[in-house]
C-alpha positions as CSV (number, residue, x, y, z in Angstrom):
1,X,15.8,-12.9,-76.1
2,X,13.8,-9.6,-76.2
3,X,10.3,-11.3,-74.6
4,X,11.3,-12.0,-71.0
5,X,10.6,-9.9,-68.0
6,X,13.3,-8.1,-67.2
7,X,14.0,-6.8,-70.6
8,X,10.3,-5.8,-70.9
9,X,10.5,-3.7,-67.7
10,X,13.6,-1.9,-68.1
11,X,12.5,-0.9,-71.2
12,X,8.8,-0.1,-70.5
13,X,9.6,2.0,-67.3
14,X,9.2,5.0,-68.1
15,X,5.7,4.8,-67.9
16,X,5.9,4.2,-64.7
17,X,7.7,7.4,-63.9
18,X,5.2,9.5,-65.4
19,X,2.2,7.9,-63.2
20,X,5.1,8.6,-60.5
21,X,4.9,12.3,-60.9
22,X,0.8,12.3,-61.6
23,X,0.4,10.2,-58.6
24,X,2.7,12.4,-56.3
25,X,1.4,15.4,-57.5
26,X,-2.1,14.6,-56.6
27,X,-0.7,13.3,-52.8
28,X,-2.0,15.5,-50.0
29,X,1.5,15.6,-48.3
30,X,2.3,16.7,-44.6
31,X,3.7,19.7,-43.8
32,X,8.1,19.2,-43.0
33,X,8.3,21.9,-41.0
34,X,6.0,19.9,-38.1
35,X,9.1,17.0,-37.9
36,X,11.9,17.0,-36.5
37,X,13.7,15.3,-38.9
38,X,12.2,13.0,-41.9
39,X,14.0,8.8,-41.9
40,X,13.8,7.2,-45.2
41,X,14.0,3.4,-44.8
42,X,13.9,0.0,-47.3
43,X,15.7,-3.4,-47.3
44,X,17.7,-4.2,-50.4
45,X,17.5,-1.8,-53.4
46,X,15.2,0.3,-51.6
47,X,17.4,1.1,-48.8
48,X,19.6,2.6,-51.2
49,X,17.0,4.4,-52.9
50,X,16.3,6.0,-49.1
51,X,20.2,6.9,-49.5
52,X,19.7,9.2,-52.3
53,X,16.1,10.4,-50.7
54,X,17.8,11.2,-47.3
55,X,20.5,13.3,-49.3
56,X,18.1,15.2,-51.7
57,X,15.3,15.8,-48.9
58,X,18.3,17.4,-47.4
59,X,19.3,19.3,-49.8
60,X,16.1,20.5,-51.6
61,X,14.5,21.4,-48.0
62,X,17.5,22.2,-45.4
63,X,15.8,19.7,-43.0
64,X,17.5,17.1,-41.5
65,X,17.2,13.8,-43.2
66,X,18.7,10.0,-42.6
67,X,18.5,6.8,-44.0
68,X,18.4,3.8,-42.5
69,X,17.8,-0.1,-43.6
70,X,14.6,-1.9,-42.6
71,X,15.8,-4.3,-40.6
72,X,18.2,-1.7,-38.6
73,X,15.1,0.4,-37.6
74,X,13.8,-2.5,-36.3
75,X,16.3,-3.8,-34.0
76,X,18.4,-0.8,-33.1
77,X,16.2,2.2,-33.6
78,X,17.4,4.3,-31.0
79,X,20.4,4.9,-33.3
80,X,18.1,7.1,-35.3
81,X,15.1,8.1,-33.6
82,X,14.4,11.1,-31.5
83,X,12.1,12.3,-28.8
84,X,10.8,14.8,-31.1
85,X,7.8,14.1,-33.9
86,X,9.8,11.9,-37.0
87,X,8.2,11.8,-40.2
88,X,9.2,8.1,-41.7
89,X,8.8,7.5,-44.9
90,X,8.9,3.3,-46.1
91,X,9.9,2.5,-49.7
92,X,8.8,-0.9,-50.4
93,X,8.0,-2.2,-53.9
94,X,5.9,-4.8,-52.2
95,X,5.0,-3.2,-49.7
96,X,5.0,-6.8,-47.4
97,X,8.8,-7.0,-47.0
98,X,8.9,-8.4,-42.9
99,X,11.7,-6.1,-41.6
100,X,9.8,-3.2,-43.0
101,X,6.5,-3.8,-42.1
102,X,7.6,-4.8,-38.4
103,X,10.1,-1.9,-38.7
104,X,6.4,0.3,-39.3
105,X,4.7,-1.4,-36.6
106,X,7.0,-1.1,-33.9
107,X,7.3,2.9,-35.0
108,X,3.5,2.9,-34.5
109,X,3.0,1.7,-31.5
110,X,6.0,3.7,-29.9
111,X,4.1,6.3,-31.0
112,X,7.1,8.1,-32.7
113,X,5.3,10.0,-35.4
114,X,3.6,9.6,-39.3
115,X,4.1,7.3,-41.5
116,X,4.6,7.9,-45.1
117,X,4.6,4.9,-47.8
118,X,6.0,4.2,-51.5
119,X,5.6,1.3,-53.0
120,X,3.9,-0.2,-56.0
121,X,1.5,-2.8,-54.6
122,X,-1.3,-1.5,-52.2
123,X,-0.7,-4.2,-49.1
124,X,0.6,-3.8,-45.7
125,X,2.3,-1.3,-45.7
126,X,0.1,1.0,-47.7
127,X,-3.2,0.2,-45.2
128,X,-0.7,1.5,-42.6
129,X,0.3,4.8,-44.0
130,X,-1.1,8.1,-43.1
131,X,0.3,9.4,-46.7
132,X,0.2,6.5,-49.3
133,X,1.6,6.6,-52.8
134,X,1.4,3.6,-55.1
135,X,2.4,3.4,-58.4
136,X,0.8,0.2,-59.9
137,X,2.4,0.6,-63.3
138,X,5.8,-0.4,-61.5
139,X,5.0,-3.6,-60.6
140,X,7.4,-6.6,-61.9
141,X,7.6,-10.4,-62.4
142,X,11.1,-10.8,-62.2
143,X,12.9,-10.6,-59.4
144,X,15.6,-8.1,-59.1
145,X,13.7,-4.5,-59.4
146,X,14.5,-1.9,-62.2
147,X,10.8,-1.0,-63.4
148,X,9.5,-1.0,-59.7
149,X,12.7,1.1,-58.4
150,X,13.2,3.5,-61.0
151,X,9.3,4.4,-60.4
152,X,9.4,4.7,-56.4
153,X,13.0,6.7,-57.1
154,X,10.6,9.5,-59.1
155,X,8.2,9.5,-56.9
156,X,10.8,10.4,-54.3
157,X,12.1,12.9,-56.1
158,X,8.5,14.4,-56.8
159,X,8.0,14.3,-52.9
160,X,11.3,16.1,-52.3
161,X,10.4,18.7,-54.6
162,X,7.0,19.5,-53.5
163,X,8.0,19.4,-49.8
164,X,10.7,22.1,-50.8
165,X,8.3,24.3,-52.7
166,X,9.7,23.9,-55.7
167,X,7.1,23.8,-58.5
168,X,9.6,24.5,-61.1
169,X,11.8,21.0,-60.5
170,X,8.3,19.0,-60.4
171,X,6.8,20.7,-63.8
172,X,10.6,19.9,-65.4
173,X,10.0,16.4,-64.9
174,X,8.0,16.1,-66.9
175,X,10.5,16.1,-69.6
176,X,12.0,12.4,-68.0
177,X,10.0,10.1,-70.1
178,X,11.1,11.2,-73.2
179,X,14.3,11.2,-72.5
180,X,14.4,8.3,-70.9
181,X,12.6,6.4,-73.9
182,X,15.6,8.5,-75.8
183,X,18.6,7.3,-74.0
184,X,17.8,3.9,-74.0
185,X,17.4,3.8,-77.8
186,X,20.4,5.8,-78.2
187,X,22.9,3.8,-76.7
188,X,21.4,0.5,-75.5
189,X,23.8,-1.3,-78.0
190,X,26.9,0.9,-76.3
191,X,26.3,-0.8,-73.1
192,X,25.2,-4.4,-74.2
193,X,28.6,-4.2,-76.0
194,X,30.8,-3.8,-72.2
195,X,28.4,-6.2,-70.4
196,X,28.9,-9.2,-73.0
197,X,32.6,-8.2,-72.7
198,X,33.6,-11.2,-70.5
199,X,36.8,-10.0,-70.0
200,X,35.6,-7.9,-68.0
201,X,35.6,-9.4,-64.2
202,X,35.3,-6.5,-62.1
203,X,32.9,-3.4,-62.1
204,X,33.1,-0.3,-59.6
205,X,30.2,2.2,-59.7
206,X,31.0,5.5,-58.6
207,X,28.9,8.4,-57.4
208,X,28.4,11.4,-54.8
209,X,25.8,13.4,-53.2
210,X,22.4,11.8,-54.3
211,X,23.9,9.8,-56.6
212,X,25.8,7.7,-54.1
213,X,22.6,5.8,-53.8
214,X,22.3,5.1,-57.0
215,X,25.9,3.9,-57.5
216,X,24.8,1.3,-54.6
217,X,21.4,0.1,-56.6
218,X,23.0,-0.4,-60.5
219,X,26.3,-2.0,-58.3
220,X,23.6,-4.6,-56.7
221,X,21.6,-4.9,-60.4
222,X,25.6,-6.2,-61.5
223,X,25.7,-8.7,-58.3
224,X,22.0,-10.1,-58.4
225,X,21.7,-10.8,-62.2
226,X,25.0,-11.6,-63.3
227,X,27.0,-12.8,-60.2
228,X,30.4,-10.3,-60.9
229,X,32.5,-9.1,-58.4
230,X,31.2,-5.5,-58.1
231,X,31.1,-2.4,-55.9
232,X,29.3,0.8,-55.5
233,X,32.1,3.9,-54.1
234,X,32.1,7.7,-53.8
235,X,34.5,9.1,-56.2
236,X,37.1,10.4,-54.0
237,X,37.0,7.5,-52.1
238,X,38.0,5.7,-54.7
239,X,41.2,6.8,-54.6
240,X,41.8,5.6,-51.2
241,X,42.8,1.6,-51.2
242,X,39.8,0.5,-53.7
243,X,42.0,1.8,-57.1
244,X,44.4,-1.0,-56.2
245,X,41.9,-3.5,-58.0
246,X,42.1,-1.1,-61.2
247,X,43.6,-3.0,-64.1
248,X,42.0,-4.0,-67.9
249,X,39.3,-6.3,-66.8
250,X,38.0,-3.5,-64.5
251,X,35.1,-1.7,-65.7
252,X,34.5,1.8,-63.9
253,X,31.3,3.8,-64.3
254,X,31.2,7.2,-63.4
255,X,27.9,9.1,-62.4
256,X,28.8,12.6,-63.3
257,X,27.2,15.6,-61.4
258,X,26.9,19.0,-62.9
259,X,28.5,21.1,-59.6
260,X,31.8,18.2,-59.3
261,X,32.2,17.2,-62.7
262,X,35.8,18.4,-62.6
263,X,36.8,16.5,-59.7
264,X,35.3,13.1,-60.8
265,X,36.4,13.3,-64.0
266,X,40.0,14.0,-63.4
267,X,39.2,10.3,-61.0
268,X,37.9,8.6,-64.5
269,X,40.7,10.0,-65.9
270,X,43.1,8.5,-63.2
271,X,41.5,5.0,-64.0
272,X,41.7,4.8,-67.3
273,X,45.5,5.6,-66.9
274,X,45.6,2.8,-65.1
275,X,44.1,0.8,-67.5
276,X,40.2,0.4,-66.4
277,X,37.2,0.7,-68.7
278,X,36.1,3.9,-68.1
279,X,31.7,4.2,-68.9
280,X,30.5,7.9,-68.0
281,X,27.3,9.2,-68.0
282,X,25.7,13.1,-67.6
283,X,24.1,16.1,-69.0
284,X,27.1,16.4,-71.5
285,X,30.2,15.5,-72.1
286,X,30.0,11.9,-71.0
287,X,30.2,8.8,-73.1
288,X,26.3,8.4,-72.3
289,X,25.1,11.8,-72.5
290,X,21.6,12.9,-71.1
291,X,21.4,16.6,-72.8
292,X,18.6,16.7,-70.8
293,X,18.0,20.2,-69.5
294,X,16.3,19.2,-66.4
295,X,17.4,20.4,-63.3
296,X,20.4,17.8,-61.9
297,X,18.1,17.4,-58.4
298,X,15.4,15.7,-60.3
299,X,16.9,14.2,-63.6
300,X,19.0,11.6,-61.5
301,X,16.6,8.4,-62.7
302,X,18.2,8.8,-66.1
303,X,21.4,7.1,-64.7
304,X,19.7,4.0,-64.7
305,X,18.0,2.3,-67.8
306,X,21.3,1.9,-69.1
307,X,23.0,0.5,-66.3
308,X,19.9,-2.2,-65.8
309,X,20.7,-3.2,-69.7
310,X,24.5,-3.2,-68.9
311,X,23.2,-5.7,-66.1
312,X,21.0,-8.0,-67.9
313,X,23.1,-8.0,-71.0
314,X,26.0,-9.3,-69.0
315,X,23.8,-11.8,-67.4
316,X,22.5,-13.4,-70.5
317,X,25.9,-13.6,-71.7
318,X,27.0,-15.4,-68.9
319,X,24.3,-17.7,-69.7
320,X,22.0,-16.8,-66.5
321,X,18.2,-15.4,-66.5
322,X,17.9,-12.3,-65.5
323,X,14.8,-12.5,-64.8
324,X,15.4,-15.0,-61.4
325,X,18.9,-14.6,-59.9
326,X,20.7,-17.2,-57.7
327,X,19.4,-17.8,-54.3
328,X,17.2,-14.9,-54.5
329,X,13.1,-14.4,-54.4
330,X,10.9,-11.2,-54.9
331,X,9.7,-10.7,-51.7
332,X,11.9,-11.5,-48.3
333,X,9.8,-12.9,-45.6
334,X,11.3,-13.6,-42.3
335,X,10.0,-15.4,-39.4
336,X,10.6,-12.2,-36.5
């Protein structure tokens, strides 16, 4: 059970994140004060992970930042561009995805401003990019991405925090492979235990700020490898309509943040009254907690390990492999 790919890269990625941060640290980055305003942009997983870059580049630098999917930028880029020099930055764990790679080549030749990539395969994109990191230790076999995300997701943060200034967040993070390599030993069997639970038929991730990203990837992870109904929300939203599906097959996992923690735990709370599984996780006092001591801006790759082995646990219990999903491939090539 323990020897195909997927399991194998959930559980070796933390190795990736530190060649992340080594590889990011040694970038020679452009200066952010020279753009306008920075677009982060993906298909799939990795236009959610340019959800959560767009809201901590914001955050971290007081610049304006967007996100947008690949395949948007392409056909509707007026929606987001401007006049003024753009700095876009492609996430592409290939780094040959079509609506990306076209997206890139159209922004080039409209002469609209530099191109930054992340990926984990020097291709396309990468021979494109005026900045270029690549983090090879990310690369996969299976299809759906946890290994490769998890390690473009650090090197975003790594890029946020340098573009910021802040030294301090990039030296703490340092500290994520360890813990990482701890949480996942701590309570792997806590979440193989709710995704064998096949009573379980619905699953509603929930997280704000940058972690509304992230509540977006784990709720695709649940949809590619183990074909249940499941949706990614922001907490408060939650509340309004969606809580109607709350009842005991619903599981509902909670990414808490340090700054709202009061408010999205009273929503857990609120579920579980209702009768939902309720799965949190944070820096403490959470049913998966991180006692991590790194700054909250840059610690937010330890919501995932565990929600991949939720994922693939659930899929092998359903009889599926993980490691190639229904009517999915690795790479999406289109014909545009």
């Amino acid at each position: 059970m323990n020897t195909d790919h997927t399991y194998t890269e959930i559980k070796s990625q933390t190795e990736a994140w530190a060649q992340a941060i080594d590889v990011t640290r040694a970038a020679l980055l452009p200066n952010g004060e020279n753009y306008e305003q920075v677009i982060f942009t993906g298909c799939g997983s990795t236009y959610y992970l340019s959800l959560a870059a767009a809201a901590l580049y914001q955050e971290l630098t007081g610049r304006i930042a967007r996100a947008i999917p690949g395949g948007e930028l392409l056909l509707n880029s007026l929606i987001v561009l401007t006049q003024s020099k753009n700095l876009l930055v492609a996430i592409s764990r290939s780094g040959t995805t079509t609506e990306t790679v076209k997206a890139v080549e159209k922004y080039r030749s409209e002469k609209r401003g530099d191109v930054m990539v992340i990926s984990n395969y020097e291709e396309a994109l990468s021979r494109s990019a005026d900045v270029n990191i690549v983090i090879p230790k990310g690369q996969e076999e299976s299809v759906a991405q946890t290994r490769s995300f998890a390690s473009m997701f650090v090197a975003m943060s790594a890029f946020c925090a340098r573009m910021a200034g802040r030294n301090d967040l990039l030296d703490s993070m340092e500290k994520l492979q360890e813990t990482g390599n701890r949480l996942m030993e701590k309570y792997e069997s806590y979440t193989k235990e709710i995704g064998e639970n096949l009573e379980f038929d619905r699953f509603y991730f929930l997280g704000s700020g940058i972690r509304y990203g992230l509540a977006c990837e784990v709720n695709l992870k649940m949809k590619e490898m183990t074909l249940t109904h499941s949706e990614p929300f922001h907490f408060l939203e939650f509340r309004h309509g969606p809580m109607s599906m709350v009842n005991q097959n619903a599981v509902v996992v909670g990414m808490l943040s340090d700054v709202n923690r009061i408010h999205e735990a009273k929503v857990l709370s609120e579920m579980k009254m209702l009768g939902g599984k309720v799965a949190s996780l944070g820096e403490s006092d959470a049913d998966v907690i991180f006692g991590s001591q790194i700054p909250e801006q840059v610690r937010a790759v330890l919501y995932l390990p565990v929600l991949q082995l939720m994922a693939y646990y659930r899929s092998l219990a359903k009889g599926l492999n993980p490691d190639s999903p229904t009517n999915l491939t690795a790479v999406v090539k289109l014909n545009i």
